[in-house]
C-alpha positions in Angstrom: 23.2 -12.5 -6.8 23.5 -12.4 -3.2 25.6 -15.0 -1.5 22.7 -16.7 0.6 20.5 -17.1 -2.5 23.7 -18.7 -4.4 24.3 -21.1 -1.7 20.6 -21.8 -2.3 20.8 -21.9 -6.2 24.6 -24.5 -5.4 22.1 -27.0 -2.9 19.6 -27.2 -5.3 21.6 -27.8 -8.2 23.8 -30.6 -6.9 20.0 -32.3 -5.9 18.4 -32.3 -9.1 21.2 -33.0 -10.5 21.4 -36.8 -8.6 25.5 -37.4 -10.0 29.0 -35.8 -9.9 28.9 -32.2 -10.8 32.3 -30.6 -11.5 32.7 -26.7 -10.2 33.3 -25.7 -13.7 29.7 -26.8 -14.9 28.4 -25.4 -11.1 30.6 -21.9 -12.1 28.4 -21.4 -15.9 25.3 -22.5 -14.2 25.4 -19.5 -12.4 27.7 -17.2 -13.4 30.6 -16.7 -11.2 34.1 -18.3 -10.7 35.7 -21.7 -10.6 37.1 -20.0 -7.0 34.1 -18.8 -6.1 32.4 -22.4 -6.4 35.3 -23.7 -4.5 34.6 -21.7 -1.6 30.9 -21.7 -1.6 31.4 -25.5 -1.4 33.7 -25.6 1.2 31.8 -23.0 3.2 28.5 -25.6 2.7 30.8 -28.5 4.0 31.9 -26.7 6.9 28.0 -26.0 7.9 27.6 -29.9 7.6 25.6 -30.0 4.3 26.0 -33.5 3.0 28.3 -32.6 -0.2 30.9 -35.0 -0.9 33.9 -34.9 -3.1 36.9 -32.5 -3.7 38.4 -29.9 -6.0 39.1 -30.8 -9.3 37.1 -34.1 -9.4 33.5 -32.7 -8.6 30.6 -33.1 -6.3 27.8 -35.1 -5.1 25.0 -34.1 -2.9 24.3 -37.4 -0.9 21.0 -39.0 -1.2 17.7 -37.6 0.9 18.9 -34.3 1.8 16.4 -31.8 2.0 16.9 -27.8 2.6 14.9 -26.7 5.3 12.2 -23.6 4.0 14.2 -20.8 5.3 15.7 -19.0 2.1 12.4 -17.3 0.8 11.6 -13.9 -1.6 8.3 -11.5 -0.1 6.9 -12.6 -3.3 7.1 -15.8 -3.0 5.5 -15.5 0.8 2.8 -14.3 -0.5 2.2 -16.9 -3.1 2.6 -19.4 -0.3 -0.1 -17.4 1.8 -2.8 -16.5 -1.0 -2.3 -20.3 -2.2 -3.1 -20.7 1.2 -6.1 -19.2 1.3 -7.4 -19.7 -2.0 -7.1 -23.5 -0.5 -9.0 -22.6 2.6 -11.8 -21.0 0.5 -12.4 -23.5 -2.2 -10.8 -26.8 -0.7 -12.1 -29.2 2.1 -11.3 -29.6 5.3 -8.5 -31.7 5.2 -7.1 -29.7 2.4 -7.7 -26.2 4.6 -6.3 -28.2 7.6 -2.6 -29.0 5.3 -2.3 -25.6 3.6 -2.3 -24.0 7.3 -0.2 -26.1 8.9 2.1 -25.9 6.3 2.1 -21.9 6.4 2.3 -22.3 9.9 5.3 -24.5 9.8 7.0 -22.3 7.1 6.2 -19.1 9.6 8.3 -20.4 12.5 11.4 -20.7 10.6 11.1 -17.1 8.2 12.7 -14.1 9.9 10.5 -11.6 11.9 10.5 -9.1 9.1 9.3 -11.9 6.4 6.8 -13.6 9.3 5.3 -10.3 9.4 4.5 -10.7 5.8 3.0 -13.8 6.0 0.7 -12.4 8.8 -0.5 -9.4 7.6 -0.6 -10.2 3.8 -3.8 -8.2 2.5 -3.9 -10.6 -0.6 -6.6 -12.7 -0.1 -9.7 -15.0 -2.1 -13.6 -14.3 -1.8 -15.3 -17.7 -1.3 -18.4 -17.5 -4.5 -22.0 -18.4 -4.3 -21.1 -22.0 -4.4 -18.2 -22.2 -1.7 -17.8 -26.4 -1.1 -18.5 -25.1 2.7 -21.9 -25.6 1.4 -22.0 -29.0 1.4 -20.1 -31.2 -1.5 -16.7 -30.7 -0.1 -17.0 -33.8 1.8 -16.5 -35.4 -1.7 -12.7 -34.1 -2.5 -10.7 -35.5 0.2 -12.4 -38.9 -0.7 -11.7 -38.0 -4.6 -8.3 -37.1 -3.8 -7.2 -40.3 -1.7 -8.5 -42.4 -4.6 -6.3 -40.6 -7.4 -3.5 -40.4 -4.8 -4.0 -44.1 -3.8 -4.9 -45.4 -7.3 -7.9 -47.1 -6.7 -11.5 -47.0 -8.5 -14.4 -45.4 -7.5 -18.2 -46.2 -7.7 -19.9 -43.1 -7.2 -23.9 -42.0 -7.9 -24.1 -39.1 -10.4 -26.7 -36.8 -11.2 -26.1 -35.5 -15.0 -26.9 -31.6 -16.0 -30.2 -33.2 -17.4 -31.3 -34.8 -14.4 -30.1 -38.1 -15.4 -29.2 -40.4 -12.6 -26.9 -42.9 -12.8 -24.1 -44.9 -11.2 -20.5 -45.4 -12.6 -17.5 -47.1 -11.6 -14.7 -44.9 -12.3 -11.3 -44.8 -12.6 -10.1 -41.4 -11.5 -7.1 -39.6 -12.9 -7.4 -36.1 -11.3 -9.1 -33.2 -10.4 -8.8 -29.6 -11.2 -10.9 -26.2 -10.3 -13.1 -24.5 -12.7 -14.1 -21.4 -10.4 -16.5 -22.4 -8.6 -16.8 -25.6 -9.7 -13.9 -28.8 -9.0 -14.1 -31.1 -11.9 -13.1 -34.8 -11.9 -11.0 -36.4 -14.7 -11.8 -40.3 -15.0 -12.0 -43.2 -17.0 -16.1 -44.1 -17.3 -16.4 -48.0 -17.4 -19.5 -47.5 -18.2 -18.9 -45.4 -21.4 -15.7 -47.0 -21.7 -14.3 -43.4 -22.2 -13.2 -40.6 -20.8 -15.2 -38.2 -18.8 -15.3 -35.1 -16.6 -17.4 -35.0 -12.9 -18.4 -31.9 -11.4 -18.0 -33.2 -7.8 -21.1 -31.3 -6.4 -23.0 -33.2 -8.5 -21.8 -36.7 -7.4 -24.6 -38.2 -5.0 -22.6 -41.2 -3.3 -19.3 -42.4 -3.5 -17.4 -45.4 -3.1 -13.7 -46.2 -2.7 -13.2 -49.8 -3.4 -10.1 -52.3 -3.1 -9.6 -52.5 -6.5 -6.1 -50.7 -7.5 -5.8 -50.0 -11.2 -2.2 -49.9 -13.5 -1.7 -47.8 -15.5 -3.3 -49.2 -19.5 -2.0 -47.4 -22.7 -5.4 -45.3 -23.7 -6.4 -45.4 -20.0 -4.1 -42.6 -18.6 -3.7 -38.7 -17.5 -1.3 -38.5 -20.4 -4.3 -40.0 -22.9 -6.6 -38.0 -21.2 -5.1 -34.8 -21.5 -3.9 -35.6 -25.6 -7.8 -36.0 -26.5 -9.2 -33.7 -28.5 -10.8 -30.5 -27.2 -14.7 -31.4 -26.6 -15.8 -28.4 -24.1 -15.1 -25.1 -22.9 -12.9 -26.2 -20.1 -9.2 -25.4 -21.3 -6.0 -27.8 -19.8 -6.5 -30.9 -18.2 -10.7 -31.0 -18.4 -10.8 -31.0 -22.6 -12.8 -34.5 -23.1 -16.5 -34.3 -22.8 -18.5 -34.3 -19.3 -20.4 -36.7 -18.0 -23.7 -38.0 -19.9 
């Protein structure tokens, strides 16, 4: 393991970790020596990263440290680049607008031979027939505040049938289904769960009214139901009807 990726590997470690770690537990972790712990240690003092304790009695990363994005594999700059722009193909605006300034910002600080990478990468996504440039992505950033904030929704829905109707929701998450983004909620008017493909939705509504969490309510219930559809993972109980 190189030195710079072990330094790496010791930061993060001591974060998750949230308590006093000795350099013997730090030293199996990843393979090396008590000594060599030691001096990694000391070397991250020295370059003022916020680890506190000694030799012998163990270490403590102190609270809200974060390690800037600088320490980064070719791979992994191209997963950040084609996540990128599989985000800019299928997302909306204000999700395009976050995944590039977030590339951006992780650009500035990579190393000229890795920010070439990131430039030039020739991995890249196809928007489909039914790209939410169309028209319906001006649903998801809406959607997403709502699951993010925790607060219902009242939307108008138009059902594969034709069916129109209007539901008061409370919405738990949303995943892709190339091409389609499908909604996980609670129905109040079924009083069940059900799924929402968000080009279908015809208005929508967030309201002031914040929900709790309620045992048989939840993402966790949702997900535990029952495979009703074709969708695999987090869209398994039936769609909207």
């Amino acid at each position: 393991m190189r030195r710079a990726n072990r330094l790496f590997d010791v930061i993060e470690y001591l974060r998750r970790a949230k308590r006093v770690v000795t350099a013997q537990e730090l030293a199996r972790e990843l393979e090396v020596s008590v000594r060599t712990i030691y001096r990694d240690v000391a070397d991250l003092q020295a370059s003022r990263v916020p680890i506190e304790g000694e030799a012998g009695l163990g270490y403590v990363l102190r609270s809200g440290y974060e390690l800037p994005p600088l320490m980064f594999t070719e791979d992994e700059i191209e997963a950040l680049v084609f996540g990128a722009r599989m985000v800019r193909a299928w997302g909306d605006a204000a999700f395009t607008g976050a995944a590039d300034a977030a590339v951006a910002k992780i650009a500035a600080v990579l190393p000229p031979r890795l920010r070439r990478i990131a430039e030039t990468s020739r991995v890249t996504v196809a928007p489909g027939r039914t790209s939410p440039k169309d028209g319906y992505s001006r649903h998801l950033s809406p959607v997403r505040r709502a699951i993010r904030d925790r607060r219902k929704l009242v939307i108008g829905y138009e059902a594969l049938s034709g069916e129109r109707t209007e539901r008061t929701l409370r919405p738990l998450g949303l995943a892709f289904f190339g091409p389609f983004w499908m909604l996980a909620a609670w129905c109040e008017k079924r009083e069940d769960f059900r799924t929402f493909r968000i080009e279908r939705i015809t208005s929508l509504k967030i309201t002031d009214e914040v929900f709790a969490d309620e045992k048989g309510k939840t993402i966790e219930d949702f997900v535990a139901r029952p495979q009703e559809s074709s969708y695999g993972g987090l869209m398994r109980p039936r769609a909207a009807d």
